[in-house]
N, C-alpha and C positions, 0 to 999 in steps of 0.2 A: 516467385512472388514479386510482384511491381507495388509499388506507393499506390496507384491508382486504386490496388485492388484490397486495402486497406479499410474497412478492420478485418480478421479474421474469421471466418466462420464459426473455427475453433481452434483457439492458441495450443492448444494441445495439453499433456498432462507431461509437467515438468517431473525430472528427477530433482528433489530436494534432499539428498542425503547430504550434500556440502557446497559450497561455495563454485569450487573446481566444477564437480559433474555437472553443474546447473549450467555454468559458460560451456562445457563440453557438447553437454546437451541441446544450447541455443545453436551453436554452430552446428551441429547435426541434421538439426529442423530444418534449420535453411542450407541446407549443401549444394543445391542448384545453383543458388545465387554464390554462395561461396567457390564454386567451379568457377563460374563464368568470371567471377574477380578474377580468381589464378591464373583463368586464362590468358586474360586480357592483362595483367601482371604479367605474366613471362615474355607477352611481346613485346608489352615496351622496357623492360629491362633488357632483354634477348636485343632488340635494337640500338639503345644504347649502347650492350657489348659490342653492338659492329662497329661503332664509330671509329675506336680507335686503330682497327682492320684499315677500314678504307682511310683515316688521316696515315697512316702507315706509308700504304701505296701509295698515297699521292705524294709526298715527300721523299720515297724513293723513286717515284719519279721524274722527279725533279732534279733529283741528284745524276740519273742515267738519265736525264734528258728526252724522257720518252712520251710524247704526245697522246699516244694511245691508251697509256698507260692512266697517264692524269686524266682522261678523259673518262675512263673506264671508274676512277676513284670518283669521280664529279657524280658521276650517275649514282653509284652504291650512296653514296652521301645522300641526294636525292630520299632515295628511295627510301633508306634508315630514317630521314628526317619527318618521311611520311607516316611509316609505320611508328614512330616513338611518337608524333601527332595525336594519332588515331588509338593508341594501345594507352594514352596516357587521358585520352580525356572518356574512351569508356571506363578506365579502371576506373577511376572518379566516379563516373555515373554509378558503375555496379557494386560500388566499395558506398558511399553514401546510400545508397538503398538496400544493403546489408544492415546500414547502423541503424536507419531509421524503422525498417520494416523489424532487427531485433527488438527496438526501443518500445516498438509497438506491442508486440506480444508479451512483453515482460508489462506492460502498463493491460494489457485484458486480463493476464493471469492475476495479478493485483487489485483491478477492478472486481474480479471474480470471486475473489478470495474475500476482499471487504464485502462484497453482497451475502457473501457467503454465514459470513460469520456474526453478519451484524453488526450491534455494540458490543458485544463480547469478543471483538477486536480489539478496540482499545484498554482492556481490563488486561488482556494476555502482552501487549505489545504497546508503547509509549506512542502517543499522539505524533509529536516533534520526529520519531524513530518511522511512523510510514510516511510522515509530509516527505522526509529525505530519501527514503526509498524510492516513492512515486515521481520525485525530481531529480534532483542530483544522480542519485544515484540509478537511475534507468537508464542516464548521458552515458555511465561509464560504463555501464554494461554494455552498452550499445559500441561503443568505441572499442572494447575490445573486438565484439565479434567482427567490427569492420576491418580491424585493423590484422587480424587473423589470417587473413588470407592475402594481405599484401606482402605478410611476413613471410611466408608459404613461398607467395612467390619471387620474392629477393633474396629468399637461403635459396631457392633454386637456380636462379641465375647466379650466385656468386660459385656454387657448385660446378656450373656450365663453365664458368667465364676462365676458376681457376683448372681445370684441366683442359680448357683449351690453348691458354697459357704454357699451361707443361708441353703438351704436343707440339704449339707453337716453337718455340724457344725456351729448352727445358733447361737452359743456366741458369735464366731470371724467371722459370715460372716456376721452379721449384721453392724460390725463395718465396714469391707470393704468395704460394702453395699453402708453405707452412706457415705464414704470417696472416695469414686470414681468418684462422679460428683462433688464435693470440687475440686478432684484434675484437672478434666474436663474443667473444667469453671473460674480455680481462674484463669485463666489471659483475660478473656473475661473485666475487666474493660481496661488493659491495650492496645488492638486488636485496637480501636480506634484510639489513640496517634502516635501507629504503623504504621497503614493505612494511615495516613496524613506524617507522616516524608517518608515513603516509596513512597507517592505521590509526597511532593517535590524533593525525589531524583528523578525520574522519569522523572516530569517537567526540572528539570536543565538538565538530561543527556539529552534530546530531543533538548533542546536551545545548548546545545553543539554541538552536531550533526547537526542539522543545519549550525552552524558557520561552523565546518569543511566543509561540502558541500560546502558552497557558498566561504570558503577561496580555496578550491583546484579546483574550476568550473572554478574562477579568477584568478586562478594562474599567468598565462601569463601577464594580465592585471595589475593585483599587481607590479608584479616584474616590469613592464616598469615606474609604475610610483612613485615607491620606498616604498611603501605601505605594501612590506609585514608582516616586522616587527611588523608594525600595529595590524595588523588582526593576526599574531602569538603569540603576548602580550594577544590580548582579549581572544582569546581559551585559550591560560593559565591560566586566570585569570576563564573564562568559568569552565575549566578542575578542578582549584580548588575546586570552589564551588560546584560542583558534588563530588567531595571527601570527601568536609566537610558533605556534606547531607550525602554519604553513609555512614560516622562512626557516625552520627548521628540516623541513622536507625538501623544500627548495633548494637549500644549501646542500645536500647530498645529492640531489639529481641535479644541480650545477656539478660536481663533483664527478659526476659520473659521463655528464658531457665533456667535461675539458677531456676526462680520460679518452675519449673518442673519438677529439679532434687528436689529442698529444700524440697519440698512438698510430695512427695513420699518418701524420707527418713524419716520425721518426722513420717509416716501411718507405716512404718518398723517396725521401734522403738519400738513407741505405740503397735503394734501388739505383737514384742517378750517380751515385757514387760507385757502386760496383759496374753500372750498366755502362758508364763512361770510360771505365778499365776498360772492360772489352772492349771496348768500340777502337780504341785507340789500340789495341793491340791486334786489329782486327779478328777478332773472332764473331762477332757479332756486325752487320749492316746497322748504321744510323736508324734507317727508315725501321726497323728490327726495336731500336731500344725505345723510339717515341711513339711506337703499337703497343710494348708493353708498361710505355710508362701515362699512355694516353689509358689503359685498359684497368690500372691500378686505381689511375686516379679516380676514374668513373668508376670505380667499386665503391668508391663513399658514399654513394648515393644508397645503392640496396642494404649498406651496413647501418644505414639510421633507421630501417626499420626492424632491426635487432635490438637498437633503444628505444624506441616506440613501443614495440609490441611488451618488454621489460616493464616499460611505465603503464602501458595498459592495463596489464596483469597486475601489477602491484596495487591501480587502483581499482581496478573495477573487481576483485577479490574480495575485498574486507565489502563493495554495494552489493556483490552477490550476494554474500554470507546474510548479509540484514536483509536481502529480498528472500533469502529462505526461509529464514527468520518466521516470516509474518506468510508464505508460501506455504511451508508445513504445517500451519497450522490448520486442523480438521474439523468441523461442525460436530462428527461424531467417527466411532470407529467402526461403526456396524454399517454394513454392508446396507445400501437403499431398497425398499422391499419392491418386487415389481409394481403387486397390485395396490393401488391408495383407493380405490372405489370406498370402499371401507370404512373408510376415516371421520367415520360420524357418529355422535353420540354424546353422551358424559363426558367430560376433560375430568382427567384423575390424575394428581400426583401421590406415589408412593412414598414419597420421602417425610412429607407432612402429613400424609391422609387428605388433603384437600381433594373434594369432590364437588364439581360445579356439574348439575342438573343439564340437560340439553332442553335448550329453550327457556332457560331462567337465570333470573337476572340475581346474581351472586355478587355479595361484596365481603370482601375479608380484611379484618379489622387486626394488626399487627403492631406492635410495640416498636419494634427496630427497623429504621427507615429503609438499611440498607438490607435488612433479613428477606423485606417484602421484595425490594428491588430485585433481588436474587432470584426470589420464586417465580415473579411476574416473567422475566426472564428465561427460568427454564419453563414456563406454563406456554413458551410459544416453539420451544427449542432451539431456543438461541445459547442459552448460556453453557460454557465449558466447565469443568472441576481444574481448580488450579492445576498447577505445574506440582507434579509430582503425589498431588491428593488421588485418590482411590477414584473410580468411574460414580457414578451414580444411576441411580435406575431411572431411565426416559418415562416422562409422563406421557401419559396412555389417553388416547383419544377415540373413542367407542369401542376401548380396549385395544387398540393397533397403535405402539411404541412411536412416537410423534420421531423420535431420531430413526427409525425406520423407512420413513415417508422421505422418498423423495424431495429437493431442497424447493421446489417450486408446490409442489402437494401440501407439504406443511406449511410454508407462510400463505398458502390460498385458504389452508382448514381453520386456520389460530394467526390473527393479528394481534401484534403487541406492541401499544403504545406506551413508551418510557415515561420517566418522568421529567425527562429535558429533552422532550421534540425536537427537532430542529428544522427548520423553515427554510429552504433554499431560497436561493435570489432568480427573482421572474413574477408575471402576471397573478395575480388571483385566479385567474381560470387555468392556468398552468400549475398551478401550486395543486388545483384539486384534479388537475387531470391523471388521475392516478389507473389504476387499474383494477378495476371492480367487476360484481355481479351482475351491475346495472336496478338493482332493487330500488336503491337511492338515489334521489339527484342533487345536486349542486345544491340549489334554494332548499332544499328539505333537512340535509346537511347542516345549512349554514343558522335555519332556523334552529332544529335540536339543540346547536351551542349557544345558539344566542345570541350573535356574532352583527346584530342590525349596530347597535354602536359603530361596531369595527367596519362595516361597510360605509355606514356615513363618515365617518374618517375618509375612509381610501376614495370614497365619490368626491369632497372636497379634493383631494390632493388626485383627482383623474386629470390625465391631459386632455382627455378625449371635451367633446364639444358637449355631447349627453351626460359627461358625469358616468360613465358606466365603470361603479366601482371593480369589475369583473377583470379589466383592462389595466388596472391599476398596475403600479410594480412595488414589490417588496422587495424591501433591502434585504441584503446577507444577513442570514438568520435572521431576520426579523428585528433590528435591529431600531428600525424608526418605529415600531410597536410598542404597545406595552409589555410589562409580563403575563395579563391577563389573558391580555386582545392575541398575544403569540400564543395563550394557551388554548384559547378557544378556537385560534385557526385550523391548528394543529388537530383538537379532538372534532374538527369537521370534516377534513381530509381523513381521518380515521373512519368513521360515520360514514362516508360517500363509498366507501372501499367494499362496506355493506356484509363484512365476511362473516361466515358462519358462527365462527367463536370469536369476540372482541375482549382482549385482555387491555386494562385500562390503569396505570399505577398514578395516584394520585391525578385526575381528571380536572380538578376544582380546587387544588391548592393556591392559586395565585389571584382568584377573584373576592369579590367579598360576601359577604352571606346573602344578601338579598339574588344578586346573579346564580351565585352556586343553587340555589332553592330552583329557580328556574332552569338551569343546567342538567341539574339531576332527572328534573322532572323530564327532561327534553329527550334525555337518555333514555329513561324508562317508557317513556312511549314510541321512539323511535324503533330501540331495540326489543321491542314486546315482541315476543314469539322466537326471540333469535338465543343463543348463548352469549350472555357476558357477565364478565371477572371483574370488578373492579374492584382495586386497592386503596383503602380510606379511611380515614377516622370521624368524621363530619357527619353529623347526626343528619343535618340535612339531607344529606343522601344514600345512608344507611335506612334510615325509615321507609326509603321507597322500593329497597330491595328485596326481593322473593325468601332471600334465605340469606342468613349474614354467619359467617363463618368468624370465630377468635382464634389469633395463631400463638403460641407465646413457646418460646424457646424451641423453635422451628418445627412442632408437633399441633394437630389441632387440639385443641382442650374444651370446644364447647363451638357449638352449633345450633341455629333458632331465628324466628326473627329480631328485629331488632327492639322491642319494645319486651318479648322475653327475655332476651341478656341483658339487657338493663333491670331488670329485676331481679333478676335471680345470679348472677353473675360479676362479683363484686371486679374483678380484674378486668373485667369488659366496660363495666362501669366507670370504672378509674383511667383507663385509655381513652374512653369518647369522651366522659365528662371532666377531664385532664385531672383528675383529684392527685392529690399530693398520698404517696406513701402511708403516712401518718392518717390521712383524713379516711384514704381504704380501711386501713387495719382498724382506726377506730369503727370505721361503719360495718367491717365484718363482725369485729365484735359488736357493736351492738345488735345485730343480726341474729348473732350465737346469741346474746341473751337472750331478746325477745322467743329464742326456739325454744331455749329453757324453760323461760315461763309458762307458754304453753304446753310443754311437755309436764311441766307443776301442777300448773292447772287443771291436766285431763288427768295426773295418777291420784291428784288429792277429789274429784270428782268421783274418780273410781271406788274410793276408799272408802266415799259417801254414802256411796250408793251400796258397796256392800253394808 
C-alpha cells in the first residue's frame, strides 16, 4: 500500500477485543509494507555492523604496513557507506508510509463507525473522548505500527552483530554477548510505572478536551449568562493538571533514558579496560580490540529503538484502548438482512405502539423532551440501549426489523432529523447537495421552509457579482445564522433528500408563530403522498396533520385528529395548550360533572316518562 493509493477501498474489519490485538491487527494488515521496512532495516543496520570490520583492517593495516590491505579496507568502507546511504533513506521512506497509511485506516474505520452510528455516538462515547481519538491519538497509533518494524529490525542486527563478535573474538564478544540483553531489558522494570503515568496523562488531556468542546459548543450561551469565566477557570485548572501529568511522565522516561546512556557507557569502559589487558599482554591484535570496540559502540544505535518501540507502546496503548472504545461500538447485533426490497410500508415501533400510516402525515405529541428524542431516534435506527440495559425490539418498517436492513437501506428508507441539526462549513449549494431521490429540488426545498429571508441574507453577504445566494458560505455550524434561519436550513436539506419516511423532532421550535404556520404548511404539501413523523407540541402544526398520536409515559394512550384530542382528551390538552396541573384536574373535573349532569338528567327523564 503506497500514500498515493490512499483512502482505502476497505479498511477492513478491525479486531476490537483490546487495545494490544487492535495494534496486532494494524501491523498484520499492513505486513508487505512492514516486510519491506525489515528489509531495508536489516541493511542498514547489517551495514553499519560492517563498519567497525573494515575500521579494523584498516588500522591493522597500518600497524603491518600493508598497502593492499588499507586499500582493500578503503573500498569496504566505500561500499558500507553506500549501502547504510541507501538502506537508511528507504527505511525512512517505508517506515513513514507504514505510519501514515496506519494513521489512515484507523481514521476510515472511525469515520465509519461515526456514519455508522450516527448521534447515538455521542450518547454511548464523550464528544472531547472521539475529537482525541480521531487526532492525537490516530499519531500514536500510527507511530507505533512504524516503529514496529524498525524494532524487528534492530533486535535483529544486534542478534547478528553479537554473535558475530563471539565468532570474531570470543574473549570480548562473549562479554558483549551477555551485556546486551542487560542493556535491553534494564528498564523493562521501569516500562510499567511509565505506562500508568503516560495513562494518566492521557486520561487528563481527554477530560481537557472535552471541557474545551463543550465550553466553545456553549459559547454564545455562556456569554449570555455570564458563565464564561466559569468554564475558562475550569480549563485552566483542566490545562494544569495535564501539564503536571506530562512532566510527570516526562520525568520517568528522562529516567529511563539516562539508564540507557549510563548503561552503555559502563559496557565501554569495561570493555577498553579489559580489551587493553589483552592487548598489552598480547593476546589479542590492536586492530582486534578497536573492531570490537568500533562494533559495540555502533550497537547504540539499534539499542534506541528498544526505547522507542517501549515508548510507543506505552503510548499508543491506552489511543488504542479509546479507539476500541468508540470501534466496538455496533448499530445492532443482528445480523444485516440480504433482501431490503421490502422495506416499505407503515413505520411501527413496538415499544410504544406508535404507528405512522405509509403516506401520512403523523405528528406525535409527547410530554418529555427527551422521551421524544429517544423515540425519534430509534424510528430511524439509530439509537442503542444503554450500556448494560436489555436489547429493545427494532422498529418495524412494512414489517422488516429497520436494524435488519442494511446500514445504507435503512437511512435511504427512514430519515431522521434531530433536534439540533448541524450545518457544516461550505456553500449553500454544498450544504444541500446531499444525496437524494431527485423528487425534490433545491428551490422547492428551500421554499417548503421558508427560507426566502435566509436567502436574502446570504445574497446580501454573496461575493459573487450576481448576489447568488446559492454560492454563499456558511460558517461552522451555522454560526453567522440565526437559530431559526439554522433551523430552516437544516429542515431543507432534509426536504431535498425527499426520502420515503421523513422523521422530524421538533421542526418549528426556534421560529415564531407566524413562520411556523407557514412552515407547517410547507411540509404538508411538500410531503403529501410521502411518510412523515413529526415530533411537536404546536397547534399550528398539529392541525395540519393526518393523524396526531399522544405519547405519555413511553406508551401511546390516545390517537385522533387534532381537533378530536383537544376535545376529548384532557392530558393532550394540557401539553398543547400548556395548562398547569391544577388548571387540567380542574377542567377534568369539571368534565366529570358536566357527564353527571347528563347522566341526571336522562335517569330523572326516564323516571318521567315512566
Amino acid at each position: 500500500m503506497q500514500i498515493r493509493d490512499l483512502p482505502y477501498s476497505d479498511p477492513g474489519d478491525p479486531d476490537v477485543r483490546s487495545g494490544p490485538r487492535f495494534l496486532f491487527w494494524l501491523g498484520r494488515s499492513q505486513l508487505t509494507g512492514q516486510l519491506k521496512s525489515l528489509a531495508w532495516g536489516l541493511l542498514h543496520h547489517c551495514a553499519i555492523a560492517g563498519l567497525p570490520l573494515a575500521v579494523g583492517l584498516a588500522v591493522q593495516a597500518v600497524i603491518d604496513r600493508s598497502g593492499r590491505g588499507l586499500a582493500t579496507a578503503g573500498v569496504l568502507l566505500v561500499v558500507l557507506g553506500i549501502l547504510i546511504a541507501v538502506g537508511d533513506t528507504m527505511l525512512h521512506r517505508t517506515a513513514v508510509t507504514n505510519w501514515i497509511t496506519a494513521a489512515a485506516r484507523v481514521q476510515q474505520l472511525l469515520a465509519r463507525r461515526t456514519a455508522e452510528l450516527g448521534s447515538a455516538l455521542t450518547r454511548r462515547v464523550a464528544a472531547g473522548e472521539v475529537v482525541a481519538v480521531s487526532t492525537g491519538d490516530v499519531e500514536k497509533i500510527g507511530w507505533f505500527v512504524e516503529a514496529l518494524s524498525r524494532f524487528v529490525a534492530a533486535a535483529t542486527a544486534l542478534v547478528l552483530i553479537c554473535v558475530g563478535l563471539v565468532f570474531y573474538l570470543p574473549s570480548l564478544g562473549v562479554l558483549v554477548a551477555i551485556a546486551t540483553p542487560v542493556l535491553a531489558l534494564a528498564v523493562l522494570p521501569l516500562l510499567p510505572r511509565a505506562t500508568r503515568r503516560a495513562d494518566q496523562q492521557r486520561e487528563k488531556a481527554g477530560r481537557a478536551t472535552e471541557l474545551a468542546s463543550d465550553t466553545v459548543a456553549g459559547l454564545r450561551v455562556l456569554r449570555g449568562i455570564g458563565g464564561e469565566e466559569l468554564f475558562l477557570d475550569r480549563y485552566r485548572r483542566a490545562s494544569q493538571e495535564v501539564r503536571k501529568a506530562a512532566v510527570r511522565s516526562a520525568r520517568m522516561w528522562a529516567l529511563i533514558s539516562a539508564i540507557q546512556v549510563f548503561l552503555p557507557g559502563v559496557l565501554l569502559i569495561s570493555l577498553v579496560w579489559y580489551g587493553a589487558a589483552l592487548a598489552r599482554d598480547g593476546r589479542i591484535d590492536v586492530g582486534q580490540l578497536v573492531t570490537v570496540y568500533s562494533a559495540a559502540t555502533l550497537m547504540l544505535f539499534p539499542l534506541r529503538n528498544v526505547e522507542e518501540i517501549a515508548m510507543a507502546y506505552s503510548f499508543s496503548r491506552p489511543s488504542a484502548q479509546r479507539a476500541v472504545r468508540v470501534l466496538s461500538l455496533r448499530r445492532t447485533t443482528r445480523a444485516p438482512a440480504a433482501d431490503a426490497t421490502a422495506a416499505r410500508g407503515d413505520l411501527y415501533d413496538p415499544v410504544t405502539g406508535l404507528m405512522a400510516p405509509q403516506g401520512l402525515f403523523t405528528a406525535v405529541v409527547c410530554g418529555d423532551p427527551d422521551e421524544a428524542g429517544r423515540l425519534a431516534e430509534r424510528l430511524g435506527g439509530h439509537a442503542e440501549p444503554d450500556e448494560g440495559a436489555e436489547p429493545v425490539p427494532s422498529v418495524l418498517l412494512g414489517g422488516v426489523p429497520l436494524d435488519e436492513l442494511p446500514i445504507d437501506a435503512a437511512r435511504t428508507a427512514v430519515l431522521v432529523q434531530d433536534k439540533d441539526p448541524v450545518l457544516l462549513s461550505g456553500t449553500l449549494r454544498e450544504l444541500l447537495d446531499v444525496p437524494s431521490s431527485g423528487g425534490v429540488t433545491a428551490g422547492e426545498a428551500l421554499a417548503a421552509a421558508r427560507c426566502g429571508d435566509v436567502l436574502d441574507a446570504l445574497a446580501q453577504a454573496s461575493v459573487d457579482a450576481d448576489g447568488d445566494p446559492m454560492n454563499t458560505r456558511i460558517t461552522e455550524r451555522g454560526r453567522s445564522l440565526s437559530g431559526g434561519q439554522r433551523q430552516r436550513l437544516a429542515l431543507a436539506r432534509s426536504l431535498v433528500t425527499a426520502p420515503e419516511t421523513l422523521v422530524l423532532d421538533e421542526p418549528t421550535s426556534a421560529v415564531d408563530s407566524h413562520t411556523e404556520a407557514r412552515v407547517a404548511a410547507g411540509i404538508e404539501q411538500l410531503r403529501r403522498g410521502r411518510t412523515t413523523v413529526a415530533f411537536a407540541s404546536s397547534p399550528l402544526l398539529l392541525d395540519l396533520a393526518d393523524r396526531v398520536v399522544l405519547l405519555h409515559g413511553g406508551t401511546v394512550v390516545a390517537a385522533g385528529t387534532h381537533r378530536e384530542l383537544l376535545r376529548d382528551e384532557p392530558l393532550y390538552r394540557a401539553v398543547v395548550t400548556r395548562e398547569t396541573e391544577d388548571e387540567a384536574t380542574a377542567a377534568q373535573d369539571g368534565l366529570t360533572a358536566i357527564d353527571g349532569l347528563r347522566r341526571a338528567r336522562s335517569v330523572e327523564e326516564i323516571e318521567e316518562t315512566a
